[in-house]
Every structure is written in structure tokens, then in C-alpha cells.
C-alpha positions as CSV (number, residue, x, y, z in Angstrom):
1,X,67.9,56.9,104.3
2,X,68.6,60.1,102.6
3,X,67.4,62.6,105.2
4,X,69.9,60.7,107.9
5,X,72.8,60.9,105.5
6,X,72.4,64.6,104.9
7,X,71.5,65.0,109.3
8,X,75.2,62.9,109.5
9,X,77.1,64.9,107.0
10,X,75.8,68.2,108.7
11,X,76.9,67.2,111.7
12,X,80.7,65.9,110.8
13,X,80.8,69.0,108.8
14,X,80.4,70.8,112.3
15,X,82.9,69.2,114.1
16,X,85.3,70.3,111.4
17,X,84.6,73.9,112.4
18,X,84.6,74.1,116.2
19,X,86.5,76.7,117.6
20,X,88.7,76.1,120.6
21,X,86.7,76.6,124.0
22,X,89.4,79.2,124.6
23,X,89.1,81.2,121.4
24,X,89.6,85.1,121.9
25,X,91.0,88.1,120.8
26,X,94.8,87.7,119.6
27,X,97.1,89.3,121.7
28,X,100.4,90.4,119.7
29,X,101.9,91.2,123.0
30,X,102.2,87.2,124.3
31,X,100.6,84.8,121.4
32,X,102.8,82.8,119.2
33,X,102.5,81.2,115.9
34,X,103.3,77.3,115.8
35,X,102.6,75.0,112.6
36,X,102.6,71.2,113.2
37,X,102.8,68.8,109.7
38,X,99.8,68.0,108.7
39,X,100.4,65.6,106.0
40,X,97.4,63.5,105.0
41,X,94.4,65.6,106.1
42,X,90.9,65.5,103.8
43,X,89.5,68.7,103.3
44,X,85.8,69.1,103.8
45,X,83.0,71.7,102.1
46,X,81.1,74.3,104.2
47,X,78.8,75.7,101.7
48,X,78.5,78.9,100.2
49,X,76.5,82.0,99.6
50,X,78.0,84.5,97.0
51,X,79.5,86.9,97.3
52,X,80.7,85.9,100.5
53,X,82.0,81.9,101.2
54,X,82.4,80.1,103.9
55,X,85.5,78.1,103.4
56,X,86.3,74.4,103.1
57,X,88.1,73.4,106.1
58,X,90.4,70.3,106.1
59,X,91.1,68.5,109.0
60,X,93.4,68.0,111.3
61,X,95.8,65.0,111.1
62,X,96.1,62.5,114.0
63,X,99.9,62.7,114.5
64,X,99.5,66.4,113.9
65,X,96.5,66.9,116.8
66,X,98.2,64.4,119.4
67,X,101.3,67.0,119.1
68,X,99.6,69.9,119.6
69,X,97.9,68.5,122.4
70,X,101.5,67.8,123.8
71,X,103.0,70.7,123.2
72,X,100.1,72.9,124.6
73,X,100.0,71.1,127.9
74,X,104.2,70.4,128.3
75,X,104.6,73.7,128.3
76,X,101.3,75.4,129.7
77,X,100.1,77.4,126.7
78,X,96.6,78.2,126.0
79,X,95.1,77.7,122.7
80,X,93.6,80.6,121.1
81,X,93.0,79.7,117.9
82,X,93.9,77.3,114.9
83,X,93.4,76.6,110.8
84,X,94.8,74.8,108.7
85,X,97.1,76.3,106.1
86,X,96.8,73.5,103.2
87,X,99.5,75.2,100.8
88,X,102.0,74.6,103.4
89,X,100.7,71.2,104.1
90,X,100.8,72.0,107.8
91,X,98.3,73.1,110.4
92,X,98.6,76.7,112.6
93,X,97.6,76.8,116.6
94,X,97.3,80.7,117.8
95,X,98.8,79.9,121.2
96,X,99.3,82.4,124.1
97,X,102.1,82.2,125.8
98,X,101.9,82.2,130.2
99,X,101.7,85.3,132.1
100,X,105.1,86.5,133.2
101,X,107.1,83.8,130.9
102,X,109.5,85.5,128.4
103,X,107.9,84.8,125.0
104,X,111.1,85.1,123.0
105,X,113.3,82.7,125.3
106,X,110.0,80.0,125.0
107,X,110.5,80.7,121.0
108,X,114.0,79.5,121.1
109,X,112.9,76.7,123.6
110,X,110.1,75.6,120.7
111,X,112.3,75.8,117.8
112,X,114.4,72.8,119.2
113,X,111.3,70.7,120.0
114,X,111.3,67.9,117.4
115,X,107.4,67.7,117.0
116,X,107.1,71.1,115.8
117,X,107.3,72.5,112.2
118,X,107.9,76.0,112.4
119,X,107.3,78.1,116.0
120,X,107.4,82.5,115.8
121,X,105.8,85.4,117.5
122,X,102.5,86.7,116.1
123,X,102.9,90.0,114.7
124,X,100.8,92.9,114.0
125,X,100.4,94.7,110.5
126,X,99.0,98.1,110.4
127,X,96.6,99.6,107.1
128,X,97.8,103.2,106.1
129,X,95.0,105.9,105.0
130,X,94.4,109.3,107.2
131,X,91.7,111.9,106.8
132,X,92.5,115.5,105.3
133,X,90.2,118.1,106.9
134,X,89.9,120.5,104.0
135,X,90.8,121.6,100.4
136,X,90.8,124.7,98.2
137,X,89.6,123.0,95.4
138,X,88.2,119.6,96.0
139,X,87.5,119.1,92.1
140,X,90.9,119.3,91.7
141,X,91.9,117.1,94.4
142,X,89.3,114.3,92.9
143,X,90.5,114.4,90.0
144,X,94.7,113.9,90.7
145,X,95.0,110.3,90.3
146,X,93.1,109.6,86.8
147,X,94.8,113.1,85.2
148,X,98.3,111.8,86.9
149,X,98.1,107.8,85.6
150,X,96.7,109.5,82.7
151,X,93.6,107.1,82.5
152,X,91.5,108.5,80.5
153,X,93.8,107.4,77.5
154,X,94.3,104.3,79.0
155,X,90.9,103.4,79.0
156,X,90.6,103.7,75.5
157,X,93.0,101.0,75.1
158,X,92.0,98.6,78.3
159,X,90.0,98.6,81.3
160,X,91.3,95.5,83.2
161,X,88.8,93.5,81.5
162,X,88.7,89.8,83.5
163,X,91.7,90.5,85.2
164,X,91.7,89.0,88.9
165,X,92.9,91.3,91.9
166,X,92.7,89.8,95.6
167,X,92.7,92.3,97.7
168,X,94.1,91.5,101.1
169,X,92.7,94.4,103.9
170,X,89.4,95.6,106.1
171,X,85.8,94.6,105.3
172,X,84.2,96.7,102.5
173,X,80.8,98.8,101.7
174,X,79.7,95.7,98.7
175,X,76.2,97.6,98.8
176,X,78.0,100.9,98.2
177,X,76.9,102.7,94.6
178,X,80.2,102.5,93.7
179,X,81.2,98.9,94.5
180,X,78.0,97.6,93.8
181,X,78.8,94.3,91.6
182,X,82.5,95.1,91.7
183,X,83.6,91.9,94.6
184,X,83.0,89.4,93.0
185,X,84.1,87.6,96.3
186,X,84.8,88.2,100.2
187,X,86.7,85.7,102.2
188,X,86.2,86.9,106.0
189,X,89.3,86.0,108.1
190,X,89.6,88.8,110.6
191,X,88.7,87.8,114.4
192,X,84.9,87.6,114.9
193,X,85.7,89.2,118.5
194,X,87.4,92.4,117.4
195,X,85.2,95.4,115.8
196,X,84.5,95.8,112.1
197,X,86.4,98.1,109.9
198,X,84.9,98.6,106.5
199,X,86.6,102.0,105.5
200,X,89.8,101.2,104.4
201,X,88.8,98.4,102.4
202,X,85.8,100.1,100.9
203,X,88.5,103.0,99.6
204,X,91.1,100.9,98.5
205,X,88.7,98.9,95.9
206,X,86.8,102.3,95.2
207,X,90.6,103.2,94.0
208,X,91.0,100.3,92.3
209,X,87.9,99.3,90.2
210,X,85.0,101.3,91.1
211,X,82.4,101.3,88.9
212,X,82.6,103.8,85.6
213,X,80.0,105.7,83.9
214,X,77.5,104.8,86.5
215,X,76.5,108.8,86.8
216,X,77.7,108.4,90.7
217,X,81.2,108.9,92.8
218,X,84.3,108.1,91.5
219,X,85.8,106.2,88.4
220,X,88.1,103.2,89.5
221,X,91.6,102.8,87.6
222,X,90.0,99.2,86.6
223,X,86.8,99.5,86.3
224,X,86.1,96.1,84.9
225,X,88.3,93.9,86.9
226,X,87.1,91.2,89.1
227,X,87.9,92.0,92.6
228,X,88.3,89.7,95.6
229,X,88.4,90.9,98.8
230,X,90.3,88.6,101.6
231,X,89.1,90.8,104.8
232,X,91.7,89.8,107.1
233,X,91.8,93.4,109.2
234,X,89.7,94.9,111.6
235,X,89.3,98.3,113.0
236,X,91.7,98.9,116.4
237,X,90.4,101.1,119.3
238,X,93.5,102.3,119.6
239,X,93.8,104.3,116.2
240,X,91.9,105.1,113.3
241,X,93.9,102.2,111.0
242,X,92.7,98.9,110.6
243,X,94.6,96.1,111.9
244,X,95.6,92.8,111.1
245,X,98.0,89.5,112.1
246,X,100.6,87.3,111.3
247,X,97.3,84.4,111.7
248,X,94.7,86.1,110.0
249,X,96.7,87.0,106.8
250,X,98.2,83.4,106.7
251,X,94.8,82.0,106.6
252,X,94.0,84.3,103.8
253,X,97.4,84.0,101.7
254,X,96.7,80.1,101.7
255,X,92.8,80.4,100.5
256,X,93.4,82.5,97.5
257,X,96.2,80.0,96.3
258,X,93.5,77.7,95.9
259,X,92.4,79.4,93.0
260,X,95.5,82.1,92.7
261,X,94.7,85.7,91.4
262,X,96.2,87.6,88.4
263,X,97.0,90.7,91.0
264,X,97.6,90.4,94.8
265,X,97.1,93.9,96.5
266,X,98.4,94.4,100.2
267,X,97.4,97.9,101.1
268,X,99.5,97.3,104.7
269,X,103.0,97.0,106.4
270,X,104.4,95.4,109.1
271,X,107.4,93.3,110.6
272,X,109.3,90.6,108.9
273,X,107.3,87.2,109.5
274,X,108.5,83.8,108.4
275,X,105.6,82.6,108.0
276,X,104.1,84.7,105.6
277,X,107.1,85.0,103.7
278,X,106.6,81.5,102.8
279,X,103.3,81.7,102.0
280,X,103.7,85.0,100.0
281,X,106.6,82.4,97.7
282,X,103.9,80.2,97.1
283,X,102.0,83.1,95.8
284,X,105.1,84.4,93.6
285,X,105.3,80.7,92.2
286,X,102.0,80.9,91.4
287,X,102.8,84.0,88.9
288,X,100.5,86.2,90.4
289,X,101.9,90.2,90.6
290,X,102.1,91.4,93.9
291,X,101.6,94.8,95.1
292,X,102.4,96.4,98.8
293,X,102.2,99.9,100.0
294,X,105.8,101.4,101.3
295,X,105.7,103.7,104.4
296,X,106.7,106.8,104.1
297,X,109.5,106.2,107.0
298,X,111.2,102.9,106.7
299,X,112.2,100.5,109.5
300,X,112.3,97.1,110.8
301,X,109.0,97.2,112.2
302,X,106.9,98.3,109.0
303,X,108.6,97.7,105.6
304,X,107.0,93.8,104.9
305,X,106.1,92.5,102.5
306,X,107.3,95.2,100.4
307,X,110.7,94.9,101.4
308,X,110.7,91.6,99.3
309,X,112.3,91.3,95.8
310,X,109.0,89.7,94.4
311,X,106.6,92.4,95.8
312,X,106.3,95.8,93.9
313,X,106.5,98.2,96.6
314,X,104.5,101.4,95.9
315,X,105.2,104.2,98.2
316,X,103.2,107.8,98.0
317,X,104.6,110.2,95.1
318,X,104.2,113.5,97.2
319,X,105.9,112.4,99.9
320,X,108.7,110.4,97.7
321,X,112.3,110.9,99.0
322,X,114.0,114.0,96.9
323,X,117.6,114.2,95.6
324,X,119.6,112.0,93.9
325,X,120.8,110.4,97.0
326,X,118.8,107.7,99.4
327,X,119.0,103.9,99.5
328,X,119.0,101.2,96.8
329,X,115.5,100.1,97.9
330,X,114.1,103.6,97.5
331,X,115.5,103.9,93.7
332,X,113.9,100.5,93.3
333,X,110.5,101.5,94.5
334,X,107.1,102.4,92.0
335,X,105.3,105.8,93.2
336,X,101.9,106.8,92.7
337,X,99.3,109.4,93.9
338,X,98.8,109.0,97.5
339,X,97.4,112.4,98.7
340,X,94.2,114.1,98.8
341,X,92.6,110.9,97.0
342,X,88.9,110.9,96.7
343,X,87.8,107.8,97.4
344,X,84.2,105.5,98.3
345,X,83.7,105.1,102.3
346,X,80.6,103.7,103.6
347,X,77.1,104.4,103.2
348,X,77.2,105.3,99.7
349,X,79.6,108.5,100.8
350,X,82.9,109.9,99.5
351,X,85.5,111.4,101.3
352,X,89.7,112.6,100.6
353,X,91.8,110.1,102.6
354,X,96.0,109.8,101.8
355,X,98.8,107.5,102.3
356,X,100.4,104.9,100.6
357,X,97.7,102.5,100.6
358,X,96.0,104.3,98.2
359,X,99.0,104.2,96.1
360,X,99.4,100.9,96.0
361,X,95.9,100.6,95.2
362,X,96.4,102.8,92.0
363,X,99.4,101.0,90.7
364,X,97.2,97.6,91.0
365,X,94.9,99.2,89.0
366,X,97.5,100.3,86.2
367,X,98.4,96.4,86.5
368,X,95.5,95.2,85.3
369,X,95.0,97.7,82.5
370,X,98.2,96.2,81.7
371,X,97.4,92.5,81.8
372,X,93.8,92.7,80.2
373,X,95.7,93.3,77.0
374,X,99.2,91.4,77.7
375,X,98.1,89.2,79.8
376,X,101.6,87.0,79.5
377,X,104.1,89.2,80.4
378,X,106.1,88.3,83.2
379,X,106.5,90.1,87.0
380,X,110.3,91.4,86.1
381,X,108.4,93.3,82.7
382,X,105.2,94.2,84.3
383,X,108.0,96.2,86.8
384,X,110.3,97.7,84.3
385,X,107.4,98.7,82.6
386,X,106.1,100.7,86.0
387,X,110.1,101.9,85.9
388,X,110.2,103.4,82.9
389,X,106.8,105.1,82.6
390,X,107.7,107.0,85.8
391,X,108.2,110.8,85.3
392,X,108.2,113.9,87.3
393,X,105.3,116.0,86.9
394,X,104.6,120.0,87.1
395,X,104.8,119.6,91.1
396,X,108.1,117.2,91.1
397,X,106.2,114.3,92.2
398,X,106.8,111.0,90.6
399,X,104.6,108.8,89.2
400,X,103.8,105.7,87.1
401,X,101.7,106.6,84.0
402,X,99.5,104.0,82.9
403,X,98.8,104.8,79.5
404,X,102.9,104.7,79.1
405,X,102.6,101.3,80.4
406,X,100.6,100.2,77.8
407,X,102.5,101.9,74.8
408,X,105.8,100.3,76.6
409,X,104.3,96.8,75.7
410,X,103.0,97.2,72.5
411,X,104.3,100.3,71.1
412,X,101.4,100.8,68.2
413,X,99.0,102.2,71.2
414,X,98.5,105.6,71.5
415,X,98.5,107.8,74.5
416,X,97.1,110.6,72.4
């Protein structure tokens, strides 16, 4: 009897992970988000193989299935992809719109439709670190974010000890000698069908917590935090970023609030999008800290999620605005070393990369320092804290210091 039970349970197991016939490539130019309640559904275990796990899917809800059927055929889409997004309590169909039909005027036609829970366009968020050709002094340049954040003092008094940091970006080098040990996890999300990017997500937890006093590469600002890495990017053809979508980082915004983190680090920017924006309040409710990178030039189309008031947004000190003029939301904003970074890239190799991802990485780091040691202090201290330990240095550039941070909360450490 047992060997047909386990043969049965494979097989229902299976059914629960069928991808549409139709699955592809999302296109941000005609696809469109729409959730359907999904009230009810069982979830179901995959498995798993550390460090990377295969999720447990839950499935679909009758009511929930029979109008997406509906809806797909009444008005001719074709369904790319789906998942179920169980923090929401409602399930997501990637659908792409019909060649030549306006996809904003078939949004508006959606939102009216009574059978549907939430309907948007899919958007497309962009990772931010570039190449720099050459230095006059590369020591220097490898050095600039520990001697900046000060962590050499820091890390007498913490090193992020058990402190959780999800990582939200590209696929990473885990076999790199710098990273070897450190991901402790690795969700894959991204779109089997588009290419692999592993270099910005290799750098940006190189930044973070690469391994210390290993005699190799770089030292990490948290060398001893646990790090979980939500690969929800992939490399574009088109550029030398990584990209990801509204879809992909929805399904990985909704895993990791199974088991929320004590840090959330978005190394990317993008458009506004509803639906992340309700997943990222789950997050907030969930009291983790979250972190996004700033670009350096601000508009609709790039600022989320660290235009939102629960989201530290980190933007590159060398290239902070000067003067003591500019916009509310660039006084409100943390700065940290963003150029001329050493960092890990693939095949156990090191190379200078900039931009604001990298800042964002460094201020998750200083984070955890901080919440190894006070670990209940809430989001609005954690960022007065970054406020206040900002200061110019010799070059004008502003900074966080994360030694400063620590004296801030407990004013018997010592930076000296």
C-alpha cells in the first residue's frame, strides 16, 4: 500500500505545479497583472534541497479558477503565467493582452468586472551597478566603504550576528570564496525562459556579508548575518542591468512573509505598482526594516519602492544632491558609498562596480550590525539613528557611519 500512496501523492503534487501550455517570456509591453480571491485554497509541499527550495504551492480555488477561465476567454487574453500569492489570499494570472488592443483602456474595462480582485499593467524594475574601467589606486578604492561606515570599530562591537537579510535581486556566485556558506537560502522566481544574471546579486551580498578573515576578497559590512537571496531578476539583452517584474517580485514578497526576515534589501527601482505596494505593507506589518536603492535622477518611472514612507531609501553619497536646497524626499534620504566599490562577481573574481545598489547594500549591512545588539528597536529609530550618524567627510560626500549607529543606541560603546 505504501509505495502507491507515495506514486499518488507524487503525482497530485505535480498537478499543483503545471505551468500553463502558454507559459513564456513576460512582455512588459502588453501583459497585465490580474488577482482573483482565492479564499479557501490548501497549500501543498514540493520538497527541498538546501540551500535552494522549491516552494510549497497552494492551489487554486474552484470559484477562483472558473473565473479566470472566464475572464481569459470573454475577453481573448492569453495566459502566460500564474501563482498564488497566499499573503494576499488571492491568486495572480500573468495575462497578455491582444495584439493591437489598447492595454490601458482593457485595464479600465477590467477594473469594473465584478469577478476580479485587483487588475494592473505588469511593470519592469531595473538593478543599478555599472563597471568603472580604471583607478589610480585600486587599494584605495577597495578600501572606501569599510574606512567610510567606519567598520572596523563596528566590528568590535557587532557583526550582525543571526540577523536575517532577504535579499530581493539576480541569482548569485553561492560557490564563490567569498559567499561560500553565506546564503543560507535561494528562492528562484525569475522566468526560467529569460537568461541568468548572477553578477549583481553576487555583489550586492559580497557588500553585504561576505565572508571575514577568510585570507580571500573582500570583508562584508555583516559578515555573520544570515543571508537569503529571493532571485527574482535576470540578465536583459538589452543592457548590462538585471531585470525584474511586477510578477516575479510579487511571488517573492509573498514567500519570505512566510517566515518574514529581520532586513529586506531591494537593490532596484522602478514604477509605482499596486500590487507590490500591498504586498511590501504586509512586509512593514511584519516589522521587518526595509531597504531600497534611490536613483541618482528621480522620476515616475524609477523611484519605487523607495519613494515609500516605510522603505529607507539609500541613494549613492558621491553623487548626493549638493546645497541646502532640493526636495523634502531628498533631505529624508540615508547615503552611503556607492562608487568605485570593490565587490565579489562570479568565478571566485573581484571587480569595482558603482551605483546605488551598492549603497543600499552597505546601509543593510550597518542595519544588522545594528540589530545583532538591539535587536528591538523599532523602523522610525533604526532610521533616525542612520539620520543622525550621517556626516560629511574630507571629500563632502555624506554618509551613514555605522559605528555612530551603534554608540547612538547604547551610548557606553566606543567608536575608538
Amino acid at each position: 500500500m505504501k509505495p502507491h500512496f507515495v506514486m499518488l501523492a507524487f503525482i497530485f503534487s505535480s498537478l499543483l505545479l503545471v505551468e500553463p501550455a502558454t507559459a513564456q517570456r513576460n512582455d512588459t509591453e502588453r501583459d497585465i497583472l490580474v488577482t482573483f480571491d482565492n479564499q479557501g485554497a490548501r497549500a501543498q509541499s514540493t520538497g527541498m534541497s538546501a540551500p535552494y527550495r522549491h516552494r510549497k504551492r497552494y492551489s487554486i480555488a474552484a470559484e477562483a479558477r472558473r473565473s479566470a477561465d472566464e475572464v481569459r476567454d470573454e475577453y481573448a487574453l492569453l495566459e502566460v503565467d500564474r501563482w498564488p500569492i497566499r499573503s494576499l489570499s488571492v491568486y495572480c494570472f500573468v495575462y497578455r493582452v491582444p495584439s493591437g488592443e489598447d492595454r490601458e483602456a482593457l485595464i479600465d474595462r477590467l477594473k469594473s468586472d465584478t469577478r476580479i480582485e485587483s487588475v494592473q499593467a505588469l511593470h519592469e524594475f531595473e538593478t543599478g551597478t555599472n563597471a568603472n574601467a580604471s583607478y589610480d589606486d585600486t587599494y584605495a578604492n577597495l578600501q572606501v566603504g569599510l574606512s567610510i561606515l567606519d567598520i572596523s570599530a563596528a566590528h568590535r562591537i557587532s557583526r550582525g550576528q543571526g540577523v536575517r537579510i532577504a535579499i530581493i535581486d539576480s541569482d548569485a556566485d553561492s560557490k564563490h570564496e567569498d559567499l561560500q556558506g553565506r546564503l543560507s537560502k535561494i528562492e528562484v522566481f525569475a522566468n526560467s525562459k529569460s537568461g541568468t544574471d548572477a553578477e549583481h546579486g553576487t555583489a550586492v551580498a559580497s557588500v553585504i556579508g561576505a565572508n571575514a578573515n577568510n585570507a580571500k576578497g573582500i570583508v562584508g559590512i555583516a559578515p555573520q548575518a544570515r543571508l537569503e537571496l529571493f532571485v527574482s531578476c535576470w540578465s536583459d539583452d538589452a543592457t548590462d542591468n538585471a531585470i525584474c517584474d511586477s510578477f516575479t517580485l510579487a511571488k517573492a514578497l509573498d514567500t519570505l512573509l512566510e517566515e518574514p526576515p529581520d532586513i529586506l534589501n531591494m537593490s532596484l527601482t522602478g514604477p509605482f505598482d499596486p500590487l507590490l505596494k500591498r504586498l511590501l505593507d504586509e512586509v512593514q506589518d511584519a516589522g521587518v526594516v526595509m531597504v531600497a536603492a534611490r536613483p541618482t535622477v528621480v522620476s515616475s518611472s524609477n523611484h519605487f519602492p523607495a519613494s515609500l514612507e516605510a522603505v529607507i531609501s539609500v541613494g549613492t553619497s558621491e553623487r548626493r544632491p549638493q546645497g541646502s536646497g532640493g526636495s523634502s524626499q531628498q533631505s529624508q534620504d540615508i547615503y552611503a558609498p556607492g562608487q568605485h566599490i570593490m565587490v565579489a562577481v562570479p568565478n571566485n573574481s573581484y571587480d569595482f562596480r558603482s551605483g546605488s545598489s551598492l549603497a543600499a547594500a552597505h546601509v543593510s549591512g550597518a542595519v544588522a550590525l545594528l540589530l545583532a545588539v538591539s535587536p528591538d528597536l523599532s523602523y522610525s529609530t533604526v532610521l533616525a539613528f542612520l539620520r543622525e550618524s550621517q556626516y560629511a567627510g574630507p571629500s563632502g560626500a555624506v554618509s551613514i557611519n555605522a559605528c555612530i549607529v551603534l554608540q547612538l543606541a547604547d551610548p557606553a560603546r566606543s567608536c575608538l
